[in-house]
C-alpha positions as CSV (number, residue, x, y, z in Angstrom):
1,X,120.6,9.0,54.3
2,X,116.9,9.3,53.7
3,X,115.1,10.5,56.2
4,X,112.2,7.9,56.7
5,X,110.5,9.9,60.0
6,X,106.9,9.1,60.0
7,X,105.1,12.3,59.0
8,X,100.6,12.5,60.1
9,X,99.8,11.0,56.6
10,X,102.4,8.4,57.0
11,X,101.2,7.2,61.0
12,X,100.2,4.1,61.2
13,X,96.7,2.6,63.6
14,X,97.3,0.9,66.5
15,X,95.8,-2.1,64.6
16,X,98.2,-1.7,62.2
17,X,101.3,-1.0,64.7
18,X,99.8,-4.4,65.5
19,X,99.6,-6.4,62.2
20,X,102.4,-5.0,60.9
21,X,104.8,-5.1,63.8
22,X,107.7,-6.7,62.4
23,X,108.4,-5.3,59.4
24,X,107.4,-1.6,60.7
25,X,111.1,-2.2,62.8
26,X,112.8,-2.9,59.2
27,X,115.6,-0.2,58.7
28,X,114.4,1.9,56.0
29,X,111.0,0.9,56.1
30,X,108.9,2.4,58.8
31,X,105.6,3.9,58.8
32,X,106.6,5.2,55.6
33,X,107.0,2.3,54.0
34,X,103.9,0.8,55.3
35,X,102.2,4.0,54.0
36,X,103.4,3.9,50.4
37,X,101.8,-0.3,50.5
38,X,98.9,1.1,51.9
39,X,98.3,4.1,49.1
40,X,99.4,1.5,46.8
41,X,96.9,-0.4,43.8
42,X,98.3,-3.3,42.3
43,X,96.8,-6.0,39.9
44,X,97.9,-9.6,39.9
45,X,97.1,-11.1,36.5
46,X,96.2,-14.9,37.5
47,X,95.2,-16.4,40.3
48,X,97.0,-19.3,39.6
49,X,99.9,-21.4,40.7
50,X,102.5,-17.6,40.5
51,X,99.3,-15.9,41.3
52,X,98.6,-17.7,44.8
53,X,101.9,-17.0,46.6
54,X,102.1,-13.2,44.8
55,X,98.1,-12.5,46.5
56,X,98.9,-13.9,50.1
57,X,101.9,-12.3,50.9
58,X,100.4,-8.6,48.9
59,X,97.7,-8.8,51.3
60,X,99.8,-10.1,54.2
61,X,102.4,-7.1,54.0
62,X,99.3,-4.6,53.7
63,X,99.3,-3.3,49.7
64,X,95.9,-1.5,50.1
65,X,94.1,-2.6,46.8
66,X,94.7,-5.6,45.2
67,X,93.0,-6.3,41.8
68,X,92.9,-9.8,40.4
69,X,91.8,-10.7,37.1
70,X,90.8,-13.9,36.2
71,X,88.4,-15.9,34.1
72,X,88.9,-19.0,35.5
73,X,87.0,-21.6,38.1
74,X,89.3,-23.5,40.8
75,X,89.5,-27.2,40.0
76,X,90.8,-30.6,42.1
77,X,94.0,-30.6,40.0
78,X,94.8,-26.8,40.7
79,X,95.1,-27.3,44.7
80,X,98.6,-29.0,44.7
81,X,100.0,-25.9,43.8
82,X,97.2,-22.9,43.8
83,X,97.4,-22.6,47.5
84,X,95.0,-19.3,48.3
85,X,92.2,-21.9,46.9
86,X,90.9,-24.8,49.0
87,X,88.8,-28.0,48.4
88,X,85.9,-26.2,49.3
89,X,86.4,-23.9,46.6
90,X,86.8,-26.5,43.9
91,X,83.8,-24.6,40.9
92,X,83.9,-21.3,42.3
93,X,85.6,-18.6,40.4
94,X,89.2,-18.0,41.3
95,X,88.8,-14.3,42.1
96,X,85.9,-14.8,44.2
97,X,88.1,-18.1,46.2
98,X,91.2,-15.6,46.4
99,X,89.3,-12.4,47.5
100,X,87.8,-14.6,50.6
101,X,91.2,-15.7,51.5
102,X,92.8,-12.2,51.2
103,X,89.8,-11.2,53.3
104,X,90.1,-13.8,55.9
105,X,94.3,-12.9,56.0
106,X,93.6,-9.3,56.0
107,X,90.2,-7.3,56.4
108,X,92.5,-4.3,56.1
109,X,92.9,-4.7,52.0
110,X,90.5,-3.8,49.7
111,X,90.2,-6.5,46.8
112,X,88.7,-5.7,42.9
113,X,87.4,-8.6,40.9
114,X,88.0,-8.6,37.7
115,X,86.2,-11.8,36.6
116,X,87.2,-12.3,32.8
117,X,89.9,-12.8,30.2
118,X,93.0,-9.7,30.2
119,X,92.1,-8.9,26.1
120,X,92.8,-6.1,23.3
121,X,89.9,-4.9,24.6
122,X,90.1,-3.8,28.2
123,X,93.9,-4.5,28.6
124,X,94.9,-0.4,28.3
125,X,92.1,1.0,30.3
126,X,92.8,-1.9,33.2
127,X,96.5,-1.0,33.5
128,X,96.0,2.6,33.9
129,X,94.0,2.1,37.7
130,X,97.0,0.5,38.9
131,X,100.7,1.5,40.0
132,X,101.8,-1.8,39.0
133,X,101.2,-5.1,37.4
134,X,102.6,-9.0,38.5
135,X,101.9,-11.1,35.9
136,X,101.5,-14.5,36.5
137,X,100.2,-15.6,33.3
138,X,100.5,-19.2,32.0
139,X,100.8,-18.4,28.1
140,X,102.9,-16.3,26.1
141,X,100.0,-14.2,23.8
142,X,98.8,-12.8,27.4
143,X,102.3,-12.6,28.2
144,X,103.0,-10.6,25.0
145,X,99.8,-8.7,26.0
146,X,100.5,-7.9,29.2
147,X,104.1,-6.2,28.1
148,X,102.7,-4.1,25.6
149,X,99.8,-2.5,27.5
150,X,102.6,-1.9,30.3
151,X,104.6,-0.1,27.3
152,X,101.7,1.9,26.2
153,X,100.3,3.4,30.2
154,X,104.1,3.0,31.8
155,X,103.3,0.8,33.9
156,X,105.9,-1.8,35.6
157,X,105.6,-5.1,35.6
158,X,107.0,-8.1,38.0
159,X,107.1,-10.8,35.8
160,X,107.2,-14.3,36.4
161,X,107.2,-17.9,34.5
162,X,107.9,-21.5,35.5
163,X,107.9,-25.1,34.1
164,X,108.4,-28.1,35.4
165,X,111.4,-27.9,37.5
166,X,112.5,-24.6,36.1
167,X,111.4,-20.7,37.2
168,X,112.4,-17.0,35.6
169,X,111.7,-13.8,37.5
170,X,112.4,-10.4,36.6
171,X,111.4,-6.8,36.2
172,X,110.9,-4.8,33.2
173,X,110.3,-0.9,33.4
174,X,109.0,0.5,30.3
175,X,111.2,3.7,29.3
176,X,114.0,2.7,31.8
177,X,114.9,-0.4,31.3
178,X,114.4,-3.9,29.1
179,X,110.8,-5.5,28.3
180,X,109.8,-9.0,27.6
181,X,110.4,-8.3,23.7
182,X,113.9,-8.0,25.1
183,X,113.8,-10.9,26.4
184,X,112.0,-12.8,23.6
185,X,112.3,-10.9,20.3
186,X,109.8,-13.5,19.0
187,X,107.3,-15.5,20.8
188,X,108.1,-19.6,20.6
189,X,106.7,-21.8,18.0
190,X,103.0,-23.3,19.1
191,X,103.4,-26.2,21.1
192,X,107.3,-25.4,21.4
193,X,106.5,-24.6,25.0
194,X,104.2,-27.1,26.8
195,X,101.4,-25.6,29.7
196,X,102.1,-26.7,33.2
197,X,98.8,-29.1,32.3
198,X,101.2,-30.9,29.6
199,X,104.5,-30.5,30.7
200,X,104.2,-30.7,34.3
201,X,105.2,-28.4,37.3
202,X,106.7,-29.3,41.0
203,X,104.4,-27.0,43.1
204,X,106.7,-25.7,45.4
205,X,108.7,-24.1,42.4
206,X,105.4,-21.5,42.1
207,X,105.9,-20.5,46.4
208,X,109.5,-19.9,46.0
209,X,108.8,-17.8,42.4
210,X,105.7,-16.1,43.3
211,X,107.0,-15.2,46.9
212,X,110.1,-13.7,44.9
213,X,107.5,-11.6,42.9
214,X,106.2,-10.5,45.4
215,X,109.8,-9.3,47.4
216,X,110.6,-7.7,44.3
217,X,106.7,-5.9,44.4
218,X,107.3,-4.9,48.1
219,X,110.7,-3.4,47.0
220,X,109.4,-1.4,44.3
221,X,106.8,0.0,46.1
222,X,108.6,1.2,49.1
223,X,111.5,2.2,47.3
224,X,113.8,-0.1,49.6
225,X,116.8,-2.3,48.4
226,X,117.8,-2.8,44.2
227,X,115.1,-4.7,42.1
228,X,115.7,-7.2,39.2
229,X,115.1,-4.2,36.4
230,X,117.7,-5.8,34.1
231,X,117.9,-8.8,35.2
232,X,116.3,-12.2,34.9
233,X,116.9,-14.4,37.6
234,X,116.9,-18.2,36.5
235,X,116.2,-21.4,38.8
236,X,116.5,-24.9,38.5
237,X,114.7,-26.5,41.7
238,X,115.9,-30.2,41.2
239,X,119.2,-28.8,41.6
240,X,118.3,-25.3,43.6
241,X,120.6,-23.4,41.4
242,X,120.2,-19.8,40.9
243,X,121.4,-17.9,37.6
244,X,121.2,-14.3,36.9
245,X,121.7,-13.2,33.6
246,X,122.0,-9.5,32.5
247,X,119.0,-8.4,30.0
248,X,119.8,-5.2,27.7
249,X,117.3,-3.0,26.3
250,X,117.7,-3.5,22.2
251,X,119.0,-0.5,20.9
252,X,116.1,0.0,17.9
253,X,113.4,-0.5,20.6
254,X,110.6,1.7,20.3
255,X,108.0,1.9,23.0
256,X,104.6,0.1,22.0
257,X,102.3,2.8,20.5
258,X,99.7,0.2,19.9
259,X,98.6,-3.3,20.9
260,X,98.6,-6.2,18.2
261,X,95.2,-6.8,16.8
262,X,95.5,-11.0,17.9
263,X,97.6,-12.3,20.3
264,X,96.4,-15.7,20.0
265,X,97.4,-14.8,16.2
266,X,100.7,-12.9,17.4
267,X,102.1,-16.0,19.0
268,X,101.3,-18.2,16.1
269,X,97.7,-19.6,17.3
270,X,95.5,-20.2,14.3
271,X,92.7,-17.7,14.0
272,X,88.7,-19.4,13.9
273,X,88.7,-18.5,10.6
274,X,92.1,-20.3,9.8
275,X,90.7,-23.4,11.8
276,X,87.9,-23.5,10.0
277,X,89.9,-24.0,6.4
278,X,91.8,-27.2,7.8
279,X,90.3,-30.6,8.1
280,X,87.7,-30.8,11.2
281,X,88.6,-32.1,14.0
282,X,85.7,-34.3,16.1
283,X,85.8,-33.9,19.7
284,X,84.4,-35.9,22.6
285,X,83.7,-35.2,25.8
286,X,84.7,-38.1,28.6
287,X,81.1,-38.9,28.6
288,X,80.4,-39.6,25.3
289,X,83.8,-41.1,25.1
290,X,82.4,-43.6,27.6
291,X,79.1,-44.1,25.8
292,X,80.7,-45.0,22.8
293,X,83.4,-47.4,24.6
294,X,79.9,-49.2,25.4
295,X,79.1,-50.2,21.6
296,X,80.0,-53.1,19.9
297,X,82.2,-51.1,17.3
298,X,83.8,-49.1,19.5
299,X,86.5,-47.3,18.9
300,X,90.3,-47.8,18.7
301,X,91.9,-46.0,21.9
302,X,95.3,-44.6,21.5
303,X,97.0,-42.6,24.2
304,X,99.6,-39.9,22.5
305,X,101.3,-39.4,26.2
306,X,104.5,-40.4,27.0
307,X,105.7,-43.7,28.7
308,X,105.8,-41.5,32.2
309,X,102.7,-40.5,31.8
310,X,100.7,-43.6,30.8
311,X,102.6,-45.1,33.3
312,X,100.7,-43.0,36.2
313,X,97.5,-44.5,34.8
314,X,95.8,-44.4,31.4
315,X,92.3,-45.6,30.1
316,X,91.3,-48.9,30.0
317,X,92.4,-50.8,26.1
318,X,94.6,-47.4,24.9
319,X,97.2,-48.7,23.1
320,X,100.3,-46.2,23.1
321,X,101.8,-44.6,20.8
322,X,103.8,-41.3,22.1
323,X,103.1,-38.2,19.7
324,X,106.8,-38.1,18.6
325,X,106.4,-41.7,17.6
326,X,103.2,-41.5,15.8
327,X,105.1,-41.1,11.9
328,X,106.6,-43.8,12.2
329,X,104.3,-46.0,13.7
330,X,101.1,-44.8,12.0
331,X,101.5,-48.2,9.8
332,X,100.4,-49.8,12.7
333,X,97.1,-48.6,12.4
334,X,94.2,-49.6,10.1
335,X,93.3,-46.4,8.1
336,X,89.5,-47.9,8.2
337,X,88.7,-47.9,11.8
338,X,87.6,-45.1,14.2
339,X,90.6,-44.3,16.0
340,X,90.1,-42.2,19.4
341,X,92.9,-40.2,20.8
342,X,93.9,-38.7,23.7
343,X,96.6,-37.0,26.1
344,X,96.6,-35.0,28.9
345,X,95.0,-32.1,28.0
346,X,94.1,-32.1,24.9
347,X,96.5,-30.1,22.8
348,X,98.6,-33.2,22.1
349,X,96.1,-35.1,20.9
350,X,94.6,-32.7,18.6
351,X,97.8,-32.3,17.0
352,X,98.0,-36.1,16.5
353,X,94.6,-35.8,14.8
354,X,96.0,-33.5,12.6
355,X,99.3,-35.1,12.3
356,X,96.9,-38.4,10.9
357,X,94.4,-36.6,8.8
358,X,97.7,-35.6,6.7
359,X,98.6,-38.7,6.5
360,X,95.0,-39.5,4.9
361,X,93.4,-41.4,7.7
362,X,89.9,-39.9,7.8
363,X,87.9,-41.6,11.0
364,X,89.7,-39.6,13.8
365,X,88.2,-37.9,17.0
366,X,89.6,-37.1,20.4
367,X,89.3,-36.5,23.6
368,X,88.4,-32.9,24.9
369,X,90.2,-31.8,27.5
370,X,92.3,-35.2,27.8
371,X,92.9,-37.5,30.5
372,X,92.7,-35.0,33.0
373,X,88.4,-35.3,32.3
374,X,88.7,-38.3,32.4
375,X,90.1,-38.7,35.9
376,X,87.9,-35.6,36.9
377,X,84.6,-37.9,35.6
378,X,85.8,-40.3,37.7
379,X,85.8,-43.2,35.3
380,X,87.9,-46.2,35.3
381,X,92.0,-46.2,35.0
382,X,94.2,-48.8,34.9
383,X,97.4,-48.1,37.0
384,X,100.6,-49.7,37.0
């Protein structure tokens, strides 16, 4: 049995005997434990809907330096699931909304800001002034990223993912165990996997995933209980089903000496410079949208969303024609007019675009950002 004895660098203050009194009586974990948390530097990539849960209870168990790197500002429509931001905080950079929270849970942790995009760039030298990495990233080139600057310092990473009703969580150990190539030998096709912002997410699914990030963070850090290195623990919350499947490290593996040159590229994302050679694609903001709804040629409105969607509330005259149903219904549309498109985001809409320009209409624009600017402009929607 391992002797777990609290030695002088180990004791803990009476304010921590305090805060931390019930876990400090956890067999195995003792002042030692609460040591190794305190000596302990991780960073937490988002500070998002995984990146919420994984901060508060990091900060509540005592991990003594948290780093959060984020480029992002809080908005209304992050709150039902974000839950270390407020309404208060709505415009204010995440990191600086999560470090006052941590602050306000526990004085005792020291937070780092990192206020900008994880990139080629700084992604190597960031990893290295931590022990450990969660990453709570929404796409798969920071994903990809994230995995190969953990190859290249050693560093392990707690990895999670959810959509819609649907969460993954696992652990991947670089030189002992399988990685997220492992896992995904090849990144999906663009658009194959939809954002939370187009596909949807039930916000409890990011609590019960991030909190499970974090266990498995607390675990690795104290050296208590068996982690998920190896394997990837599945849920589906509409039917709270848990499946854990084995993950193997591929034999030919090597470990990363290098990091791809373009992630965005990497994953299949068109470079600028690639953009630039296709057809143009106009783009309107939800005020100009609203200042051209005003003329007396204004344009034809055609929500790209699905029936579920639209039926939540769309804009005023859209007609609707999902993007899966736009081939075959494009004849419904005069190739002479100014048609206007949107979805819920954005992406959907701008592939429609593109999807029409091939198809040799010519007056085409949409809306930046989507619906969701709309409804954040606070102009008018119909409802069912």
């Amino acid at each position: 049995m391992t002797d777990h004895a609290a030695t002088p660098e180990a004791s803990c203050t009476p304010e921590e005997l305090r805060r931390y009194a019930r876990q400090l009586i956890l067999p195995g974990f003792g002042a030692t434990g609460q040591h190794r948390l305190k000596e302990a530097k991780v960073l937490v990539i988002g500070a998002g809907g995984l990146g919420s849960p994984v901060l508060l209870y990091l900060a509540a168990v005592g991990v003594g330096t948290i780093g959060i790197i984020d480029d992002d500002t809080v908005e209304i429509s992050n709150l039902h699931r974000q839950i270390i931001h407020s309404t208060s905080s709505v415009g204010e950079a995440k990191t600086g909304s999560a470090a006052r929270r941590i602050a306000e849970l526990n004085p005792l942790v020291t937070v780092v800001e990192h206020q900008h995009r994880l990139d080629v760039d700084n992604a190597v030298e960031l990893f290295a002034q931590y022990d450990l990495v969660l990453d709570g990233a929404d796409s798969f080139a920071t994903r990809y990223l994230v995995s190969d600057a953990a190859e290249m310092t050693g560093c392990i990473v707690v990895w999670g993912s959810l959509l819609r009703f649907g969460g993954q969580v696992t652990v991947f150990a670089p030189g002992s165990g399988p990685g997220l190539r492992d896992l995904y030998p090849e990144p999906p096709e663009p658009g194959e996997v939809p954002s939370c912002a187009e596909g949807g997410v039930i916000p409890t699914l990011c609590g019960i995933i991030g909190s499970t990030m974090a266990n498995e963070a607390i675990k690795l850090l104290t050296g208590i209980g068996e982690t998920l290195l190896g394997r990837v623990m599945l849920l589906d919350a509409a039917t709270f089903q848990w499946t854990t499947l084995r993950l193997e490290t591929s034999p030919d593996a090597a470990r990363r000496q290098s990091l791809e040159p373009d992630y965005q590229v990497f994953c299949g994302i068109a470079a600028e410079d690639e953009v630039s050679t296709k057809q143009s694609v106009k783009t309107l903001t939800a005020d100009q949208l609203a200042q051209v709804r005003q003329r007396a040629t204004a344009p034809v409105l055609i929500d790209v969303r699905e029936p579920h969607e639209v039926e939540l509330g769309w804009i005023p005259g859209a007609m609707s024609i999902p993007l899966g149903d736009l081939g075959q219904r494009a004849g419904e549309l005069a190739r002479d007019d100014d048609l206007m498109l949107y979805c819920q985001s954005g992406v959907r809409s701008e592939r429609a675009v593109h999807q029409l320009q091939e198809l040799g209409f010519s007056q085409l624009a949409h809306l930046a950002e989507g619906f969701q600017a709309w409804l954040a402009a606070e102009y008018p929607v119909h409802t069912s």
